[in-house]
C-alpha positions in Angstrom: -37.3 -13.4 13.4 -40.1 -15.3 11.9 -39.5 -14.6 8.6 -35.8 -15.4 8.6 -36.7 -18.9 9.9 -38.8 -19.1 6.9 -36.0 -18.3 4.5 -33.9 -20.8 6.4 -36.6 -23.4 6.4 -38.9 -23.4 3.4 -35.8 -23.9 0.4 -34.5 -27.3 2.2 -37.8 -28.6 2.6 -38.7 -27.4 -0.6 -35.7 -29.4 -2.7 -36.3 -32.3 -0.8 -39.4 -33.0 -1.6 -39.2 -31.9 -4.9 -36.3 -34.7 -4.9 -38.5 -37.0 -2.7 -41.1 -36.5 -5.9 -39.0 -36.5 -9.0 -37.4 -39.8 -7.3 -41.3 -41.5 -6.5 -42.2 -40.6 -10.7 -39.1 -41.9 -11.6 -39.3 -45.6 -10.2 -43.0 -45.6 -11.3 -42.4 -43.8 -15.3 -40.0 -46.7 -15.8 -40.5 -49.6 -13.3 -37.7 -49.8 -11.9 -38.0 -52.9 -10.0 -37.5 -52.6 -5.6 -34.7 -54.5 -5.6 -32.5 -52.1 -7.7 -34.5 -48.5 -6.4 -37.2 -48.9 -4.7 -39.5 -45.9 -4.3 -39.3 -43.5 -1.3 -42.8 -45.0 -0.3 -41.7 -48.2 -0.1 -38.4 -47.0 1.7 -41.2 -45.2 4.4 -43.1 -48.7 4.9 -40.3 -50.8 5.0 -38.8 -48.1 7.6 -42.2 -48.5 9.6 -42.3 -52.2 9.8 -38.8 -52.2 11.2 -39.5 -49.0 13.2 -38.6 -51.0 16.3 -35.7 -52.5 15.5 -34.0 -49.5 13.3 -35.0 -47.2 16.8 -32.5 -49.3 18.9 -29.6 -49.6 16.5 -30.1 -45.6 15.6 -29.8 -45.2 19.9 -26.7 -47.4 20.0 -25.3 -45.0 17.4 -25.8 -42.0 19.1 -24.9 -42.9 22.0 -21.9 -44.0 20.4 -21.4 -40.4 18.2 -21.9 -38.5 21.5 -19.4 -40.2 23.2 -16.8 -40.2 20.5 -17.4 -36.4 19.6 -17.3 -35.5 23.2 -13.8 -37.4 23.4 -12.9 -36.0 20.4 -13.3 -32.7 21.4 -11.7 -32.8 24.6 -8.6 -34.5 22.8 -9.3 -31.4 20.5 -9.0 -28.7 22.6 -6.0 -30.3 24.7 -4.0 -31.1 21.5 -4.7 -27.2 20.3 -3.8 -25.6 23.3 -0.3 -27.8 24.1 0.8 -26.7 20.4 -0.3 -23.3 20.8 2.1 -22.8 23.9 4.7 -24.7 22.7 5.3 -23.4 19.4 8.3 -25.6 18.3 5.8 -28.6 19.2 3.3 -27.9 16.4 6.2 -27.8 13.8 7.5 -31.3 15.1 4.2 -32.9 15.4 1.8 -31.2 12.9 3.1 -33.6 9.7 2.4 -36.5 11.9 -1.4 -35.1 12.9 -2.2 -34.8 9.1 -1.0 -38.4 8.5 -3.0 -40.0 10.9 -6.4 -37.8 8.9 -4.8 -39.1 5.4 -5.3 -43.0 6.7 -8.4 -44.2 5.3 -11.2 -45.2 7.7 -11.5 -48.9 6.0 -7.9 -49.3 6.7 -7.6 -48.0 10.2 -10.8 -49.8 11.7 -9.9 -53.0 11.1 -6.6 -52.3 12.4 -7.8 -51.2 15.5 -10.2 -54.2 16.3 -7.2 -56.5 15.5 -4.9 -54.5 18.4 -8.4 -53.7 20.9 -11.3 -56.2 20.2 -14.5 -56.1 18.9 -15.7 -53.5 22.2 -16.1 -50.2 22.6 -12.5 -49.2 23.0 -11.5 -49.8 19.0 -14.4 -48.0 18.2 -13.9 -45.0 20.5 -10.4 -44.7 19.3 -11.4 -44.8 15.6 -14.0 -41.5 17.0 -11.1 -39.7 19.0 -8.6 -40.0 16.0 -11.2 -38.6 12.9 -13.2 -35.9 15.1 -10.1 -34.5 17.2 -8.0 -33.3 14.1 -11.2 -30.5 13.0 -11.2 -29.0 16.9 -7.4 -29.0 17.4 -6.9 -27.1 13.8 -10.1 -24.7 13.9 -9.2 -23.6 17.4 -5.1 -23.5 16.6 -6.0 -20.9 14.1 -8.4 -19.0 16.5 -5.6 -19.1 19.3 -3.0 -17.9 16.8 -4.6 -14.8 15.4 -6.6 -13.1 17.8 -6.8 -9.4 17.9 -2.6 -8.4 17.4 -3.5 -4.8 19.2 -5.2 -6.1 22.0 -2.5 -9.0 22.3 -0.3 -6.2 22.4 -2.3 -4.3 24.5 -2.8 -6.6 27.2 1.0 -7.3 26.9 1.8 -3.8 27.9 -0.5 -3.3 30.9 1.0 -6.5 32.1 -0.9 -9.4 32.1 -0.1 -12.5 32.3 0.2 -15.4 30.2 -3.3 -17.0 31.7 -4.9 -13.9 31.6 -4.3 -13.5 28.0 -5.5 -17.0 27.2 -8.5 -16.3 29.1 -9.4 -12.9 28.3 -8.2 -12.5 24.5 -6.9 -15.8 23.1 -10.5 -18.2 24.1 -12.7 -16.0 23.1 -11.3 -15.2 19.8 -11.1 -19.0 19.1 -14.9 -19.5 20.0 -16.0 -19.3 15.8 -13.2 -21.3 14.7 -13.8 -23.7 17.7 -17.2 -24.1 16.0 -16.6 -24.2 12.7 -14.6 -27.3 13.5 -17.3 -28.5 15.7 -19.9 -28.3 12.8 -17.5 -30.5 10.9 -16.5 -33.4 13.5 -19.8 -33.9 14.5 -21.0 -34.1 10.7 -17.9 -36.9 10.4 -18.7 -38.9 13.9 -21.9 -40.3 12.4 -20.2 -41.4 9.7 -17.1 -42.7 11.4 -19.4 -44.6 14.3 -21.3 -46.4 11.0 -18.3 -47.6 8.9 -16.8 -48.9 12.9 -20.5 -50.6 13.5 -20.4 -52.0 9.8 -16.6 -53.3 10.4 -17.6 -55.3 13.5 -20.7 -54.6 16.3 -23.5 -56.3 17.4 -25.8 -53.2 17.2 -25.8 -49.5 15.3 -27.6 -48.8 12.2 -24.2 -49.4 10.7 -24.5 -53.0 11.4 -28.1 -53.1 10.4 -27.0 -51.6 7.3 -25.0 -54.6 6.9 -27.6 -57.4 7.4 -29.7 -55.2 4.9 -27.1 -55.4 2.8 -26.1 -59.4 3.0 -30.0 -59.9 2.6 -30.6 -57.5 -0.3 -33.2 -56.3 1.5 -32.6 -52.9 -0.5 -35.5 -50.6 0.9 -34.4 -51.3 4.6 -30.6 -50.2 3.4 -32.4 -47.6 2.0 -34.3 -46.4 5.7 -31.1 -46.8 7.4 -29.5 -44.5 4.8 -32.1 -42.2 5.8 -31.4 -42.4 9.7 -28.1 -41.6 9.1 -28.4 -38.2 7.3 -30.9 -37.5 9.9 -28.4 -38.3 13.0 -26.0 -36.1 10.8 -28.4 -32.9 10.3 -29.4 -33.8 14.1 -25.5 -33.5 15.1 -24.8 -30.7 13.1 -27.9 -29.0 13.9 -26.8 -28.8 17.3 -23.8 -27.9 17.1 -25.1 -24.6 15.0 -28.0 -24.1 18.1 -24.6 -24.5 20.7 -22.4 -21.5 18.3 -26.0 -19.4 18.6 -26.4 -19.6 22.3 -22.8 -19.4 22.9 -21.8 -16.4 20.7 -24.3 -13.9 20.6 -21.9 -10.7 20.0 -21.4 -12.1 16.7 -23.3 -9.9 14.5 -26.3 -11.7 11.8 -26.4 -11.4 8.2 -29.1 -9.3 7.4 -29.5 -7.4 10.4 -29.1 -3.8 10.8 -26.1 -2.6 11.7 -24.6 -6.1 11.5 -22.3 -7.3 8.8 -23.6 -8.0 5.2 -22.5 -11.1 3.3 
């Protein structure tokens, strides 16, 4: 156990400071003034002098990322399990689904404060309609192709249609369920930052902004860095959840389990 968490660990950490390293001799080999790059160590003391103020727009946004990824998923789930039982359904509604994921974000936000204010509403809306479309795919498939022999099988000792859902048709969908759930939470961040840069009064997207409008680069630069870290955070969770949650799925690597 301890030495897979090693191999998991150690390469990441490795290439990012390796990155972190080339990127700090760089900026100093050709003085690249801070204004265009500046230097990860002036990013980390211009993230510590601000450390107060870049903690409470990184709490607004995850508050706000929790809420929209918990909406999303429940819109998720309802959306995959209405087309999966009404077949004919998914066929009128699915080109419609992939539309609404083909609008671009910088389109649709503005859109939406126009029509619900500069609240939380537009904001949640923008959440629901990016990070449902992953769940309610990912878990369409898993409903769709569990086990055809035990469908079958259940089919002819005579259960019902509930019992099949519950007993086949869920649990098969529990690794696509995730799979999509690694993906929308990996987008909410995102999505909550371009709605906080559109129009908020708090987030690190609307920090970002003032950076931004100052050119106070190095600050832009520490935000940056708070939102690939609410990402990995988001995404590491949901990958802790799949763990904890699935645990007949066999490892990679372990005996008896399935190789890569």
């Amino acid at each position: 156990m301890g030495n897979r968490m090693l191999r998991n660990i150690v390469p990441p950490v490795l290439s990012v400071t390796v990155f972190l390293l080339v990127w700090q001799a760089a900026c100093k080999m050709f003085s690249l003034p801070p204004y265009m790059l500046p230097d990860p160590l002036r990013v980390a003391e211009r993230m510590a002098e601000d450390s107060s103020l870049l903690l409470k727009h990184v709490a607004a946004t995850f508050q706000l990322a929790l809420m929209g990824v918990a909406a999303g998923v429940a819109a998720g789930i309802i959306v995959a399990l209405i087309l999966h039982f009404v077949p004919w359904l998914r066929s009128a509604v699915a080109p419609l689904i992939v539309m609404s994921q083909n609008i671009p974000l910088i389109v649709l936000a503005p859109l939406l404060i126009m029509w619900f204010g500069f609240g939380l509403s537009p904001k949640l809306i923008l959440l629901v309609i990016i990070c449902f479309f992953p769940i309610a795919w990912s878990m369409l498939a898993g409903l769709r192709h569990a086990e055809p022999h035990l469908r079958e099988y259940l089919a002819m000792i005579g259960a019902s249609r509930r019992q099949m859902l519950l007993r086949l048709e869920l649990p098969a969908s529990l690794p696509y369920f995730f799979s999509g759930l690694k993906i929308t939470t990996t987008y909410s961040v995102s999505s909550v930052v371009v709605a906080e840069w559109l129009g908020s009064s708090k987030g690190i997207g609307y920090y970002l902004y003032l950076k931004f409008k100052g050119y106070d680069i190095a600050a832009a630069f520490g935000a940056v860095a708070c939102i690939i870290a609410l990402s990995l955070l988001f995404y590491g969770a949901a990958a802790l959840l799949e763990r904890l949650v699935i645990r007949w799925r066999p490892r990679t690597g372990e005996k008896g389990g399935r190789q890569a």
